[in-house]
LUMVODO-102884 format. One record per residue: residue in three letters; x, y, z of N, C-alpha, C in turn. Coordinates in steps of 0.001 Angstrom, whole numbers, padded with zeros to 6 digits, always signed. Layout:
% residues N
AlaXYZXYZXYZ...
This chain:
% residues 139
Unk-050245+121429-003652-051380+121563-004525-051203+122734-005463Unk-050319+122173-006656-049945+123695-007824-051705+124082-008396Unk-052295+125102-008149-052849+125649-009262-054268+125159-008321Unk-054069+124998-007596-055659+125574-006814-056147+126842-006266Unk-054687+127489-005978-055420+129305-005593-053950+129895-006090Unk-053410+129574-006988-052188+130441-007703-053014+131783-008706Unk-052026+132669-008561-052152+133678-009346-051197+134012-010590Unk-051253+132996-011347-050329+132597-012091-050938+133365-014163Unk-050856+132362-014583-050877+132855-015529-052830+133018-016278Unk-053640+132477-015096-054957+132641-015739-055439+134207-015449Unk-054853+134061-014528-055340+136052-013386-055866+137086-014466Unk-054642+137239-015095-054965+138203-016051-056369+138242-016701Unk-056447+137276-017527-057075+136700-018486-058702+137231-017524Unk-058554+136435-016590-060332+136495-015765-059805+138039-015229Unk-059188+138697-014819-059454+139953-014459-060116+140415-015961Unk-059554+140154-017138-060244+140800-017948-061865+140834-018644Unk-062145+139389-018179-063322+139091-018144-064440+139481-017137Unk-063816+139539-016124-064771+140109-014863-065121+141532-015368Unk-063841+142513-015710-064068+144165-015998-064877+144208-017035Unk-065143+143078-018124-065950+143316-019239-066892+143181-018938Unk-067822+142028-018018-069115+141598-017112-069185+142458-016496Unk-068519+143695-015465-069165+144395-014937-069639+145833-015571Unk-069065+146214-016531-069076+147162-017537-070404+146994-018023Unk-070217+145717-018274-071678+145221-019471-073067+145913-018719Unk-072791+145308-017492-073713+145071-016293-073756+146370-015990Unk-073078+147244-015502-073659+149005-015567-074251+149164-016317Unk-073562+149594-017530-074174+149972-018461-075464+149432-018537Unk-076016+148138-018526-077213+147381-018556-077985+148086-017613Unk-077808+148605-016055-078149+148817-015389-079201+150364-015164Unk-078230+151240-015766-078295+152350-015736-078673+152954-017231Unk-078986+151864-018397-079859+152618-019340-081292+152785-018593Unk-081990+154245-019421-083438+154438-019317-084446+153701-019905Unk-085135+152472-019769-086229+152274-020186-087070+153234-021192Unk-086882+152809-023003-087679+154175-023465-089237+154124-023013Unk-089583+155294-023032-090997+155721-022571-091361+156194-023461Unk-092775+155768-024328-093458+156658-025260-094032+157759-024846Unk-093975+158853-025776-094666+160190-025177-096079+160042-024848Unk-096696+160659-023833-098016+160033-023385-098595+161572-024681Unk-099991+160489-024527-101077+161338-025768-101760+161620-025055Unk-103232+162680-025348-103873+162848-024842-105142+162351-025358Unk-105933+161923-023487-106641+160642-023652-107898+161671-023808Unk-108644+161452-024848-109802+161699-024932-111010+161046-023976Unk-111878+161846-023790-112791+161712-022210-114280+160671-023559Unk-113918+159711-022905-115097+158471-023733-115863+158020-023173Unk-116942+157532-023016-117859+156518-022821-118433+155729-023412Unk-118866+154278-023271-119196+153376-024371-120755+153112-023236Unk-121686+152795-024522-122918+152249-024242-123058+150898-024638Unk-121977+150884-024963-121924+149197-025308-123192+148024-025855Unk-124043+149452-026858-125066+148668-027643-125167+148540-029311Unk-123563+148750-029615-123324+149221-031317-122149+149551-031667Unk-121839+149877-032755-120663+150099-033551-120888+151405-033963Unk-121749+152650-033286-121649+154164-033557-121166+155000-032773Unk-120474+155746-033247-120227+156719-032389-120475+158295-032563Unk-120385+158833-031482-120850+160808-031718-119582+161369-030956Unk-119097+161998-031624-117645+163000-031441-118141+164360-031049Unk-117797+164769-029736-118354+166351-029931-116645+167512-029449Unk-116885+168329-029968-116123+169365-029563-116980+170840-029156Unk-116885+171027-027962-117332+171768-026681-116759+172752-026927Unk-117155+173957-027584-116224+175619-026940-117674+176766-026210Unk-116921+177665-025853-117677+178945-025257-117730+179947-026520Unk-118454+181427-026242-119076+181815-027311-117789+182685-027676Unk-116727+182444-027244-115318+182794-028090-114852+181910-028644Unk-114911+181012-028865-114637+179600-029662-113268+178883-029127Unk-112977+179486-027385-112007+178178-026204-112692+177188-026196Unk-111876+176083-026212-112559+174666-025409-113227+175085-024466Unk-114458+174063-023950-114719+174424-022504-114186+172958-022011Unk-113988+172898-020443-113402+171654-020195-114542+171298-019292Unk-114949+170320-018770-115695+169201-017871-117522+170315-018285Unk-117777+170646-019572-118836+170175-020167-119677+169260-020110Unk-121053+168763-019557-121273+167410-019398-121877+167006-021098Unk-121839+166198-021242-123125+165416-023056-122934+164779-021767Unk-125233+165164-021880-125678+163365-021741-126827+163123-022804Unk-127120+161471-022917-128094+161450-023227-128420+160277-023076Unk-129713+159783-023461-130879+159086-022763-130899+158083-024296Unk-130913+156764-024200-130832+155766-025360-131889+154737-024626Unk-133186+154733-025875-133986+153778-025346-134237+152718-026634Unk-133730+151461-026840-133342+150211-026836-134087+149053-026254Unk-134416+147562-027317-134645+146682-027226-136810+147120-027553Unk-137146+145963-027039-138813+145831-027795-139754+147338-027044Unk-139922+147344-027968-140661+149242-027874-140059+149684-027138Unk-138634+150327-026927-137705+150890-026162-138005+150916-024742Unk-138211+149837-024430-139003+149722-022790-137392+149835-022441Unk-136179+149250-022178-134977+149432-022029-134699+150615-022522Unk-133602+151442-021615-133009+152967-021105-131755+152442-020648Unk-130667+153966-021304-129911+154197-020543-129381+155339-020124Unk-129175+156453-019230-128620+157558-019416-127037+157247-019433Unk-126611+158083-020303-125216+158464-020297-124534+159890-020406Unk-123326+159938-019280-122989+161795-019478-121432+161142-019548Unk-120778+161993-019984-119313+162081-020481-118918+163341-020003Unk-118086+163939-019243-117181+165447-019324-116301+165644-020595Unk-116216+167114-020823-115481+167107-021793-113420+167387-021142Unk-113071+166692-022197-111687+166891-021705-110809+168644-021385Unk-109782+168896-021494-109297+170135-021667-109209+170888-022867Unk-109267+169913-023976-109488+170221-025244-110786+170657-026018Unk-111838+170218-024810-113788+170441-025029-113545+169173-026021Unk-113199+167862-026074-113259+167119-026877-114203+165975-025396Unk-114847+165155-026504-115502+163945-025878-116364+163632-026788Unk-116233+162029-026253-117203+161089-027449-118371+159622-026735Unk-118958+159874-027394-119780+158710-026637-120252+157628-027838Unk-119542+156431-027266-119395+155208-028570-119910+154044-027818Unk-119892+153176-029148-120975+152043-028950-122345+152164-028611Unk-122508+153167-029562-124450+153746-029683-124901+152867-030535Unk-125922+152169-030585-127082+150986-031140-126929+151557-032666Unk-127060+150494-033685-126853+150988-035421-128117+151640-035659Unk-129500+150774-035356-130796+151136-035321-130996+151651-033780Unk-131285+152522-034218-131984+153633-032659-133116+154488-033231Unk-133678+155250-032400-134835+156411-032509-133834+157326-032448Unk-134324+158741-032994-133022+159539-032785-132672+160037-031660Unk-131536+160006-031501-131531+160777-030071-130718+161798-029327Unk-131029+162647-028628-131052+163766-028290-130047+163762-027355Unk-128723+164498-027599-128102+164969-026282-127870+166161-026021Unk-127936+166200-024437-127577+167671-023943-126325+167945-023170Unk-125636+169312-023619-124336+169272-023638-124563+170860-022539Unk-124007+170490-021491-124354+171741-020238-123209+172384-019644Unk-122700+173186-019272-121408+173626-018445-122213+174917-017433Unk-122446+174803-016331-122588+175597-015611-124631+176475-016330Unk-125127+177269-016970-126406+178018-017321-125894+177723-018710Unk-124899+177733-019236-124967+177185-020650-125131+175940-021035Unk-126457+175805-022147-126749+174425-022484-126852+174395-024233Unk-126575+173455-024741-127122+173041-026227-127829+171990-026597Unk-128855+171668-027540-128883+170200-027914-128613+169968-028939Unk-128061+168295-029194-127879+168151-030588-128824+166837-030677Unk-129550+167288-031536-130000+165778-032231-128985+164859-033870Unk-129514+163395-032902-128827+162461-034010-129980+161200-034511Unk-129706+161688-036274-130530+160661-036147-130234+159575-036780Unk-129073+159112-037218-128099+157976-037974-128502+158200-038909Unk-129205+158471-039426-129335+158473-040971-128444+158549-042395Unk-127521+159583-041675-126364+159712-042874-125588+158848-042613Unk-124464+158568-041406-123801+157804-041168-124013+157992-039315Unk-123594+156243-038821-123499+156606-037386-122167+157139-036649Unk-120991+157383-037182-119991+158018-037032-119695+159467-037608Unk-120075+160407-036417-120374+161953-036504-119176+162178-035436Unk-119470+163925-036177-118385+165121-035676-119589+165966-034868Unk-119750+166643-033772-120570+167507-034002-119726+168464-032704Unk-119860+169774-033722-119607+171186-032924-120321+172016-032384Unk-120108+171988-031318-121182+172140-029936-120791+174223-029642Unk-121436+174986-029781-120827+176100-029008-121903+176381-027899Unk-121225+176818-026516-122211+177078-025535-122324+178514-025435Unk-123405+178921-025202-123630+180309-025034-124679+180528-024081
């Protein structure tokens, strides 16, 4: 039986093919998966009654971030605002936090932004636009 397990003249040929398949195959093996640089996640909450939102940035009376700051506030919604909701958000490490999907038409409304005996309020009353900045300092 010539040429059922001879090592004749194909050998070569598939040795060279095997070393190229396994090469391939490391290499395949042992690249890193790229990883995007992680961002930093801003501390959000949605009320999930609108397309507004309120952006706050949280510092102390040196103007540091403060971090886990609470904003809450109280959204009363639907026929003579008999419907409520409270909502609180912490602020991140940055004193950043936002609270979105606030109602287009609302009463204005009032949040309070607390860290420990320091408190602020901010009132909103959509009027200018419902997508605000507001800079919070606690003292």
């Amino acid at each position: 039986m010539p040429g059922w397990c001879s090592v004749g003249r194909h050998s070569g040929t598939l040795f060279v093919v095997m070393t190229i398949a396994t090469v391939a195959l490391a290499v395949a093996l042992t690249q890193q998966p790229i990883v995007a640089t992680p961002t930093l996640d801003l501390a959000v909450i949605d009320a999930r009654l609108g397309e507004c939102a309120a952006d706050f940035v949280v510092t102390d009376a040196d103007g540091q971030p403060v971090y886990a700051a609470i904003v809450h506030v109280r959204i009363r919604y639907g026929f003579l605002g008999i419907k409520r909701i409270d909502l609180e958000v912490g602020t991140d490490s940055a004193g950043l936090a936002r609270v979105k999907g606030l109602p287009d038409k609302v009463k204005p409304l009032t949040f309070d932004v607390r860290k420990a005996d320091a408190t602020a309020i901010v009132e909103q009353t959509h009027l200018s636009t419902c997508q605000t900045t507001y800079e919070v300092s606690l003292e």
